[in-house]
C-alpha positions as CSV (number, residue, x, y, z in Angstrom):
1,X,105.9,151.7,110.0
2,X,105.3,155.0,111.5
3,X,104.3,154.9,115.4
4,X,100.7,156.4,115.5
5,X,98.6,156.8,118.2
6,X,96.2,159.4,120.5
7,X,97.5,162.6,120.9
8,X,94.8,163.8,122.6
9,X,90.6,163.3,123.1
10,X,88.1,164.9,124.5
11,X,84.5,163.9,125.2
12,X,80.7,165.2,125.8
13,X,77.5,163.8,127.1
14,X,74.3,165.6,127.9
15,X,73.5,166.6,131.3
16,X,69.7,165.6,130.9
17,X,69.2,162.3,132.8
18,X,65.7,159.9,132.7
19,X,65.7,156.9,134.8
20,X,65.2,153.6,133.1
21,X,62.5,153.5,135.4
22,X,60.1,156.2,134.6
23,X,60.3,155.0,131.3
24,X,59.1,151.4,132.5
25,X,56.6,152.8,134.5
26,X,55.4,154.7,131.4
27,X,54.8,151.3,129.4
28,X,53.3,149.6,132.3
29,X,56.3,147.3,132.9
30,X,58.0,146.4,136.0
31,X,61.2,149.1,136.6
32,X,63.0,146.8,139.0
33,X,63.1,143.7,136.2
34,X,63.6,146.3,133.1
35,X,66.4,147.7,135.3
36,X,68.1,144.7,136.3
37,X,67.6,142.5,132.9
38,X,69.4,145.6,131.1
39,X,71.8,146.4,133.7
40,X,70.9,150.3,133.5
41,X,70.1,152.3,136.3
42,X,69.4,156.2,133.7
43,X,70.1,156.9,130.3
44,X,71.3,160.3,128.9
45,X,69.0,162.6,126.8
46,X,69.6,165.6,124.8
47,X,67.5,168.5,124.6
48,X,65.8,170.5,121.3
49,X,69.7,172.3,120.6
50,X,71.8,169.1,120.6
51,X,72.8,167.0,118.0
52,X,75.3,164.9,116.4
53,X,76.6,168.1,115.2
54,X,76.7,170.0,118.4
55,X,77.9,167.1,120.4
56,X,80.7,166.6,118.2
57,X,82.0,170.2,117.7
58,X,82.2,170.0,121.9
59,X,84.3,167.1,121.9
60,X,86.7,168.0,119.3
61,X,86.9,171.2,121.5
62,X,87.9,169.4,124.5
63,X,90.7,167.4,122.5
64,X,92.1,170.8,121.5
65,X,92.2,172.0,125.1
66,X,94.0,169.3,126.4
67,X,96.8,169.8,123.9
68,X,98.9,172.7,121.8
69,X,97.9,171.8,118.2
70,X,97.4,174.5,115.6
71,X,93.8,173.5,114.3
72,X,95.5,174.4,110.6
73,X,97.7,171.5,111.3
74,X,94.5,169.1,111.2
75,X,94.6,167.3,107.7
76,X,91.1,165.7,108.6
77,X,87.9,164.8,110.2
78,X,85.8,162.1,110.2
79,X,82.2,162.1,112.3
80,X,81.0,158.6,112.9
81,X,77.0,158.5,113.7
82,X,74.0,157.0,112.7
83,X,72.1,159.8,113.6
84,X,73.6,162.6,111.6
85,X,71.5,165.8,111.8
86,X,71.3,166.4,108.0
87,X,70.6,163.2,105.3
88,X,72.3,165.1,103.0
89,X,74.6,167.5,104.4
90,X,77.9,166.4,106.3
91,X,78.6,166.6,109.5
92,X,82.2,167.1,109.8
93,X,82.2,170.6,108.1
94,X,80.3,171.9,110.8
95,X,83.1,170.5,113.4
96,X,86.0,171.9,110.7
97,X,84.6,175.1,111.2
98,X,83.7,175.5,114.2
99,X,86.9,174.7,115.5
100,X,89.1,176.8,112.8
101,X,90.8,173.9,110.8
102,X,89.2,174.7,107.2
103,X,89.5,175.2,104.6
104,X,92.7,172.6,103.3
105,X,91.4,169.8,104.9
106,X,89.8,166.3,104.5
107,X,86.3,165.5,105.6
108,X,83.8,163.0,105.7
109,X,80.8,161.5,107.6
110,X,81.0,157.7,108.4
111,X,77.6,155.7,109.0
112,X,78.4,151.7,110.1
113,X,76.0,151.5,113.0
114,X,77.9,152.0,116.3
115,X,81.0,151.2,114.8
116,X,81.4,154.1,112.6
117,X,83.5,156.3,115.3
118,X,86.4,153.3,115.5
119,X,86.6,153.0,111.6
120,X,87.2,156.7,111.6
121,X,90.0,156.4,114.0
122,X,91.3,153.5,112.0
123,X,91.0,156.0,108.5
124,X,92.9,158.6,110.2
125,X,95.4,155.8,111.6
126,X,96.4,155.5,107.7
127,X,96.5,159.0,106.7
128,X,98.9,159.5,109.2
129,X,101.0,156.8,108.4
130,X,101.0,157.4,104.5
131,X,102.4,160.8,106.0
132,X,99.4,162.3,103.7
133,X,97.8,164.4,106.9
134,X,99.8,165.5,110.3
135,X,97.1,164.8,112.7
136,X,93.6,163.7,112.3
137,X,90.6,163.9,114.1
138,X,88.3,160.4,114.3
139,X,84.7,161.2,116.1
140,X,82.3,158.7,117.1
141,X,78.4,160.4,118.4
142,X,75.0,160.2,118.6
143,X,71.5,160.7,119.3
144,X,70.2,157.5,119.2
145,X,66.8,157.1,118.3
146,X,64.2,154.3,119.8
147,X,60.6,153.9,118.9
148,X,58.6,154.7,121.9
149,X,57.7,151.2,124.1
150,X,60.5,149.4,122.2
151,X,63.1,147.6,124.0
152,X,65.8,150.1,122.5
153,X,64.6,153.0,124.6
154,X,66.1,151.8,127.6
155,X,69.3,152.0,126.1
156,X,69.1,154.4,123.2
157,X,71.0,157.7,124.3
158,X,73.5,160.5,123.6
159,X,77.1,161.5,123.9
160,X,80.5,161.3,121.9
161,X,84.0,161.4,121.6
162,X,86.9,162.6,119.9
163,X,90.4,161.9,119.1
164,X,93.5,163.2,117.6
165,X,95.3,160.7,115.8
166,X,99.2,161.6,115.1
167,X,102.6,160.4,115.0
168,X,104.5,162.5,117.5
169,X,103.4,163.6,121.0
170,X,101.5,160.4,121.3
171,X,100.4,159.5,124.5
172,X,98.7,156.4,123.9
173,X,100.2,154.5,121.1
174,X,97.7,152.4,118.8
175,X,100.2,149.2,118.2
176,X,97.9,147.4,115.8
177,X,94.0,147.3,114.7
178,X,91.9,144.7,112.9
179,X,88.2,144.1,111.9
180,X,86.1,141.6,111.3
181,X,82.8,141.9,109.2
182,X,79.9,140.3,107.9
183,X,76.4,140.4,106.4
184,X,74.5,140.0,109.5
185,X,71.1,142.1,109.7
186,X,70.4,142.3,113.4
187,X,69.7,145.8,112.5
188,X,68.7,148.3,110.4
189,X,66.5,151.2,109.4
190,X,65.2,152.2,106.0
191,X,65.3,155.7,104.4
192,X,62.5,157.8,105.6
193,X,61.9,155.3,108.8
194,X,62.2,157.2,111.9
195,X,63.0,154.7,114.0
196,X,64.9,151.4,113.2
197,X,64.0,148.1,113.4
198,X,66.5,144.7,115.2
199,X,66.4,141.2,115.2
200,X,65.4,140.7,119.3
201,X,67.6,137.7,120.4
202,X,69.3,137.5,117.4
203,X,71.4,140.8,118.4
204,X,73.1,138.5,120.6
205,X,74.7,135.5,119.9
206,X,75.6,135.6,115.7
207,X,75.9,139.4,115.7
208,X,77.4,141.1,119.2
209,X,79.3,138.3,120.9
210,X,80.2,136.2,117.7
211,X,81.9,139.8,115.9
212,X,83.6,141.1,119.0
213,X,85.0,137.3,120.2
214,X,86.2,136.4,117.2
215,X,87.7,140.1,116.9
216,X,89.5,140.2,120.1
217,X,90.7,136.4,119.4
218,X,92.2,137.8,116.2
219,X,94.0,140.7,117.5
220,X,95.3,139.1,120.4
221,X,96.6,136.2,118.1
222,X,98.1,139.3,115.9
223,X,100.2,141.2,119.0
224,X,100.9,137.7,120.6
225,X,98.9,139.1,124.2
226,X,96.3,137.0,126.2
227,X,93.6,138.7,128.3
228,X,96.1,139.4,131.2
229,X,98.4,141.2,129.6
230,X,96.3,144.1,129.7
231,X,95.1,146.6,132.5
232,X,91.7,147.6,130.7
233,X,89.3,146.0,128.8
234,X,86.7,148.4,126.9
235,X,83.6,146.5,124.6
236,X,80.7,147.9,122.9
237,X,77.8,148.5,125.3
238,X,74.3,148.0,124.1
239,X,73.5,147.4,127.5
240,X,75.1,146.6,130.8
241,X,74.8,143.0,130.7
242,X,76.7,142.6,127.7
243,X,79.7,143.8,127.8
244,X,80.6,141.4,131.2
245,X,79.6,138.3,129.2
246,X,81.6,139.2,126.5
247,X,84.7,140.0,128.8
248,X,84.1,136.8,130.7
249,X,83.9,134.7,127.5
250,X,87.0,136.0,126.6
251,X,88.9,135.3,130.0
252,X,88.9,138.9,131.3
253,X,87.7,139.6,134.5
254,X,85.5,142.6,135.8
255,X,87.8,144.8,137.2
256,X,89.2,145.1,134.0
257,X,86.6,146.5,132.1
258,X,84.8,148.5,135.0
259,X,86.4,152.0,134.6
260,X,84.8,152.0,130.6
261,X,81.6,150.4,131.4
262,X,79.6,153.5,131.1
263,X,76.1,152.2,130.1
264,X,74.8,151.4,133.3
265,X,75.1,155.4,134.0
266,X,74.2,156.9,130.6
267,X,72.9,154.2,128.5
268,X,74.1,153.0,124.8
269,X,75.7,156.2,123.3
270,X,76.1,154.0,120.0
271,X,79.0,155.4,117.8
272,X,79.8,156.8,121.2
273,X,80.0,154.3,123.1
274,X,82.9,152.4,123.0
275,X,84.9,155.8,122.4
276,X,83.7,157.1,125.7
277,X,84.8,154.3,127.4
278,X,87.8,154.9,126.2
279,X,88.2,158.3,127.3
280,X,87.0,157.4,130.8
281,X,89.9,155.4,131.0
282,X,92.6,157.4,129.1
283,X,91.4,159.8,132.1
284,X,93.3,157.7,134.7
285,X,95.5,155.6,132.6
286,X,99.1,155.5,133.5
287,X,102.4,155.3,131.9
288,X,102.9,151.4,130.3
289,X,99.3,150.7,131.0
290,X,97.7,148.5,128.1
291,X,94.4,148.9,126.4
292,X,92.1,146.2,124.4
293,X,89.2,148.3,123.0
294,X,86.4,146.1,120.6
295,X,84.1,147.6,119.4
296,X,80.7,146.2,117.5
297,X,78.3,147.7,115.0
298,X,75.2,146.2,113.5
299,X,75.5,144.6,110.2
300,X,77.6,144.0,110.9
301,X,81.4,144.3,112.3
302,X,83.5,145.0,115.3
303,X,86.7,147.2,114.9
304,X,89.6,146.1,117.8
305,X,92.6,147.7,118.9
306,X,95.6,146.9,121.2
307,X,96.8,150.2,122.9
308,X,99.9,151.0,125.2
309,X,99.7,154.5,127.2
310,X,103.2,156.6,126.8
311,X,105.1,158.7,129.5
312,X,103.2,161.8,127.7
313,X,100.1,160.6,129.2
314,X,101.7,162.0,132.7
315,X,102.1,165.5,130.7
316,X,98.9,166.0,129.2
317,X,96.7,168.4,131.3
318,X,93.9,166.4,131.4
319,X,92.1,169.0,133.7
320,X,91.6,171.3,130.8
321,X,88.5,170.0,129.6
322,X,85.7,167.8,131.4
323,X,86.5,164.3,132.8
324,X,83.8,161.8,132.2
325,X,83.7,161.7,136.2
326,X,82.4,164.8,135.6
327,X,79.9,164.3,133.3
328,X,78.5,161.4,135.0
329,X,78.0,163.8,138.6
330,X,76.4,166.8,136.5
331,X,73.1,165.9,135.8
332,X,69.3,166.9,135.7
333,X,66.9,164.2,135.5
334,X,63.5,164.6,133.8
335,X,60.4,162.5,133.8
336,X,58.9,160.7,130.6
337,X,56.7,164.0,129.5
338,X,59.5,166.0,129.3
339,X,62.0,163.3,127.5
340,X,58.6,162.4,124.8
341,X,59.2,166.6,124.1
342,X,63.1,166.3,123.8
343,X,63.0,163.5,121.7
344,X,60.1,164.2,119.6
345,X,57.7,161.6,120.3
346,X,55.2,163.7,120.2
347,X,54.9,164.3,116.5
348,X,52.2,166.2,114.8
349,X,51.7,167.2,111.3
């Protein structure tokens, strides 16, 4: 089989900050118990101009400046979201065009919850193979949405990231991938709903930790690895809380997953989520330096992969676009009137 892998990524999360707890002071709750039960200290927030759309056309960007690719040479692009701007309108044409790879190229939008972003990667893992595209770009963003007083706006916020899948110049290579699905409805939203609905304690055990567990069990039976054979550790991140459990159920220990354990600082990016992580640690990875990446999306599935970083890793100019470091220290923080206006609480007929 052809070696595929990440050529190069690039990521994007708003600068607009609200502290878990303004919005608990806003419902009347206790901040300090919110804060701690969650494991989330702020959220991120975007403002009227951003969108899935926006966010993603900035982290394709970023992939492209850390790299020498001819945007012609990208066969195609998928945009993983559940919060695509337009219900009938894609996505990924605006990020083809805005970055100069139309018109002979591939497109589509992916919806599976906050797993869409991974299943792209995995799509473009097989065009690449099949030698049908040279390099493809997989996306994973949102704008998460969160009725107002729900348990979900603690979490619910916005970023993304993107990757360029290839076969050559690889500098982390993808050495294999599996999924595991079911029917489970932890969560969902109708057509026309503005905000979904979940299954409270039921997102837990039969949805998040039995997909991912029995994911990461599979994938490490597959490649023949046990939790210490790898340096990082990177899980889907509803919450803060989580993504430990999950690691400790599966005999990793904390220091592995801490440098892609992002929600604490920006809060459940969804199809972002676990792709950020990622690129917060492909920002420091070295050479030989092994990746397990799970990720989970409700109703639900988890998609995992088992990634070794190349010698090309120390090549890549990583400087040429933002560091998630550097997102995390640039921020504004606003209080709850201001994030009911971003968000469109407020809505009037």
């Amino acid at each position: 089989m052809k070696n595929v892998g990440i050529v190069s990524y690039g990521a994007y999360i708003p600068k607009i900050r609200i502290k878990t707890e303004d919005i608990a002071k806003a419902w009347g709750k206790d901040p300090e118990t919110i804060s701690k039960g969650l494991g989330i200290i702020e959220k991120s927030v975007p403002t009227l101009d951003q969108d899935v759309a926006t966010i993603s056309v900035e982290a394709a960007r970023a992939a492209l400046k850390r790299c020498r690719i001819n945007p012609q040479d990208i066969g195609a692009i998928y945009v993983g979201s559940e919060s695509h701007p337009y219900a009938v309108k894609p996505t990924g044409t605006i990020v083809a065009e805005a970055i100069g790879a139309t018109p002979i190229i591939k497109v589509a939008d992916y919806e599976f919850a906050c797993k869409a972003g991974t299943a792209a990667i995995q799509t473009c893992m097989a065009l690449v193979k099949s030698k049908m595209i040279k390099y493809g770009i997989a996306i994973g963003s949102d704008t998460s949405q969160a009725a107002p007083g729900d348990a979900l706006e603690y979490a619910a916020s916005a970023g993304g990231a993107a990757f360029i899948i290839g076969g050559d110049n690889i500098i982390a290579k993808i050495n294999e991938t599996c999924s595991f699905t079911t029917d489970t409805p932890d969560f969902w939203r109708r057509e026309g709903r503005k905000y979904p609905a979940h299954g409270g304690r039921f997102t837990g055990g039969p949805a998040y930790f039995r997909h991912i567990i029995s994911n990461a069990k599979n994938l490490m039976e597959k490649t023949g690895t046990k939790p210490e054979d790898y340096n990082y550790a990177i899980f889907h991140q509803p919450n803060g809380k989580f993504p430990l459990r999950v690691a400790k159920m599966l005999g990793f220990i904390p220091e592995q997953v801490k440098q892609g354990l992002l929600c604490p600082y920006v809060g459940n990016t969804y199809s972002g989520a676990t792709m950020i992580g990622l690129s917060s640690v492909l920002d420091v990875a070295k050479p030989g330096e092994r990746i397990l990446l799970a990720s989970y999306g409700s109703g639900a599935g988890s998609d995992a992969f088992d990634i070794t970083v190349t010698d090309l890793i120390s090549e890549l100019p990583r400087n040429n676009a933002p560091l998630i470091s550097d997102f995390l220290n640039n921020k504004e923080y606003i209080d709850y009137a201001v994030y009911a206006k971003y968000r469109d609480l407020l809505y009037y007929d």
